[in-house]
C-alpha positions in Angstrom: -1.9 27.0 5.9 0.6 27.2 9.0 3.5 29.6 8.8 7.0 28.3 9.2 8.8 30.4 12.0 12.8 29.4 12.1 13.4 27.8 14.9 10.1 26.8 15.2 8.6 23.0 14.8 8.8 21.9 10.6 5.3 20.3 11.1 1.9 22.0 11.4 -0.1 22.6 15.0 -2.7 20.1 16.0 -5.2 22.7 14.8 -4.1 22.5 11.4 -5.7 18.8 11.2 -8.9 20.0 12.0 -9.6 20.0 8.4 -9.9 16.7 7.2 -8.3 18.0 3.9 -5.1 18.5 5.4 -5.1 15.2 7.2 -2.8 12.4 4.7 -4.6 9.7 6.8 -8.1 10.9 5.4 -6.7 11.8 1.5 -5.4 8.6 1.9 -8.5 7.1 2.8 -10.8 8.8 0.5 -8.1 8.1 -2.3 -7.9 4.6 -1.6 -11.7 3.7 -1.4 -11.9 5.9 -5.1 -9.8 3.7 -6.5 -11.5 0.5 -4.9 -15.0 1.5 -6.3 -13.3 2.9 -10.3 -11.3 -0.8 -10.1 -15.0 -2.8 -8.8 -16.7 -1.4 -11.4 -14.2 -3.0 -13.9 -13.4 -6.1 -12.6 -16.9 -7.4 -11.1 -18.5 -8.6 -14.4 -15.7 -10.9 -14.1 -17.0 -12.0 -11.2 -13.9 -10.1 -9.0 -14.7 -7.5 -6.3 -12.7 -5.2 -4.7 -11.9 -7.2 -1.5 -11.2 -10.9 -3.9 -9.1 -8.8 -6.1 -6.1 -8.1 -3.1 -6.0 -11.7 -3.1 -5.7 -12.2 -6.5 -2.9 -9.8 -6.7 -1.0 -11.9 -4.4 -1.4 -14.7 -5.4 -0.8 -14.0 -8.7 2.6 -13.6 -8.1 3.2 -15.8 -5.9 0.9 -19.3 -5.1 1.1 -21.5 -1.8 1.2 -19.2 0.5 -0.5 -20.0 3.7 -3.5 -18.2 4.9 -1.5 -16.5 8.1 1.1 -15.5 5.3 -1.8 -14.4 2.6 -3.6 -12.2 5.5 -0.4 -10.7 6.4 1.2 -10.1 2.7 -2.4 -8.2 2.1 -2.7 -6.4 5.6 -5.6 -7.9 6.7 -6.8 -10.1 10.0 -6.7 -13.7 9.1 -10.5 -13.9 9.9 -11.2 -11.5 7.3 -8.8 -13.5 5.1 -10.8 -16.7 5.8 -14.3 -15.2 4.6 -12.2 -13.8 1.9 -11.1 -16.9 0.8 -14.4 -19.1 1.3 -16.0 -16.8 -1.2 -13.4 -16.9 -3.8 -13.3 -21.0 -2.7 -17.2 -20.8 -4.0 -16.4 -18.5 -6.3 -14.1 -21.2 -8.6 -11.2 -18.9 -7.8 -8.7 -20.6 -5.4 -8.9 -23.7 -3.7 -7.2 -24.7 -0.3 -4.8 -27.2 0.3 -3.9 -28.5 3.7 0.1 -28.5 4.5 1.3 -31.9 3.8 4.0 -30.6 7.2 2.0 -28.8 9.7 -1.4 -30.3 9.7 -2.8 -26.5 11.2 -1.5 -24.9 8.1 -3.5 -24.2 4.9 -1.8 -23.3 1.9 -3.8 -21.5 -1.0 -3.6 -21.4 -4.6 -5.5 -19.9 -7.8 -7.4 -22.4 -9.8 -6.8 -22.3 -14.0 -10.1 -19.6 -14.2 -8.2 -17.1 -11.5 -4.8 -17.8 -13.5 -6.6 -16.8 -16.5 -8.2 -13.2 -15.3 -4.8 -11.8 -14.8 -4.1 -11.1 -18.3 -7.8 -9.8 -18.5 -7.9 -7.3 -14.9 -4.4 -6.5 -15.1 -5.2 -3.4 -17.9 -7.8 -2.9 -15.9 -6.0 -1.3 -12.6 -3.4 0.4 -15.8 -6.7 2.2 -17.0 -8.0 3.0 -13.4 -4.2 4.4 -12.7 -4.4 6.6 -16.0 -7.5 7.8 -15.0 -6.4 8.9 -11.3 -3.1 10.6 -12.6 -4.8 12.3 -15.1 -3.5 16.0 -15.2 -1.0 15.1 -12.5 2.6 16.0 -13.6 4.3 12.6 -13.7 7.0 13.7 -11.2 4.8 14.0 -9.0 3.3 11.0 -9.0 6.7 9.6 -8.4 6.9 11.6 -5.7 4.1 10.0 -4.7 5.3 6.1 -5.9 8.6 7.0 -3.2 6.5 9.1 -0.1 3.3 6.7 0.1 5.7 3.4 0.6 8.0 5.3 3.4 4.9 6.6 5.0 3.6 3.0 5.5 7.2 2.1 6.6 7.5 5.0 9.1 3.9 3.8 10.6 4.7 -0.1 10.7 7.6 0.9 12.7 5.9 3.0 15.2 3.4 0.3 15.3 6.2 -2.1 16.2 7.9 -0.1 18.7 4.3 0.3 20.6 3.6 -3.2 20.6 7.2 -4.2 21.9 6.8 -1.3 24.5 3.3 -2.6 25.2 3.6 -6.5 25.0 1.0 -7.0 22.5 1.2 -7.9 18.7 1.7 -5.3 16.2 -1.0 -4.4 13.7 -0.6 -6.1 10.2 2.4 -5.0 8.2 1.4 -3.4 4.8 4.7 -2.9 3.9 4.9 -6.1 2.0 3.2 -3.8 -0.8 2.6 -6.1 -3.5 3.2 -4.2 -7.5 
């Protein structure tokens, strides 16, 4: 741990990140990819993995969108998104329609079966969620529901600063954090 001198920077030294336990990126990482592989292991027997069920979630809540839109709402590169959605096309889990305005846009949508599997994966992620916080003093997972979202925020913004600075696009937004 790194002594607070008054006067002195609030933040750690450089060194202190030498420890990949004391790096947020990396918990967050690790964290993130535990959850992935607890929520897979509930959801696949329904035919659902991990990177299908991002989709899902937004979709679920809202239907349409269009794959530029999808791919940003989820944080990921629209050719991802694309191989995403041809294997939950083959899947039986959304189909693509093309826009009826701008023949270059593709909106998506769930079919009846992906409607359906909400009700059934939703108390999935609950149980997984139980399981992480388990032992975890509920105010501080709400400390952690309000710091985790105005992390993101506090990198999307840097990320947008650099790429005006730098003429370039920005990376994808994940602030657009679906519940």
């Amino acid at each position: 741990m790194w002594a607070h001198v008054a006067g002195k920077s609030k933040h750690p030294p450089a060194e202190f990140y030498e420890n990949p336990l004391n790096s947020i990126g990396y918990l967050a990482r690790i964290t993130f990819r535990s959850f992935s592989r607890a929520l897979e292991r509930r959801t696949i027997g329904d035919g659902v993995s991990a990177g299908q069920w991002r989709f899902l979630r937004v979709l679920w809540n809202e239907e349409g969108l269009t794959q530029r839109e999808l791919s940003r709402r989820v944080g990921m590169r629209e050719p991802t998104t694309v191989t995403a959605l041809n294997g939950m096309e083959k899947s039986g889990l959304v189909r693509r329609v093309p826009s009826k305005k701008d023949r270059r846009k593709v909106h998506v949508y769930l079919t009846p079966r992906a409607r359906k599997l909400r009700v059934k994966l939703m108390p999935k992620v609950a149980e997984v969620n139980v399981v992480a916080a388990e032992g975890i003093d509920p105010a501080d997972i709400a400390i952690l529901r309000r710091v985790l979202p105005q992390m993101s925020a506090n990198l999307a913004a840097e990320d947008a600063a650099y790429a005006a600075a730098h003429g370039g696009p920005a990376s994808l937004p994940l602030g657009a954090i679906n519940p």
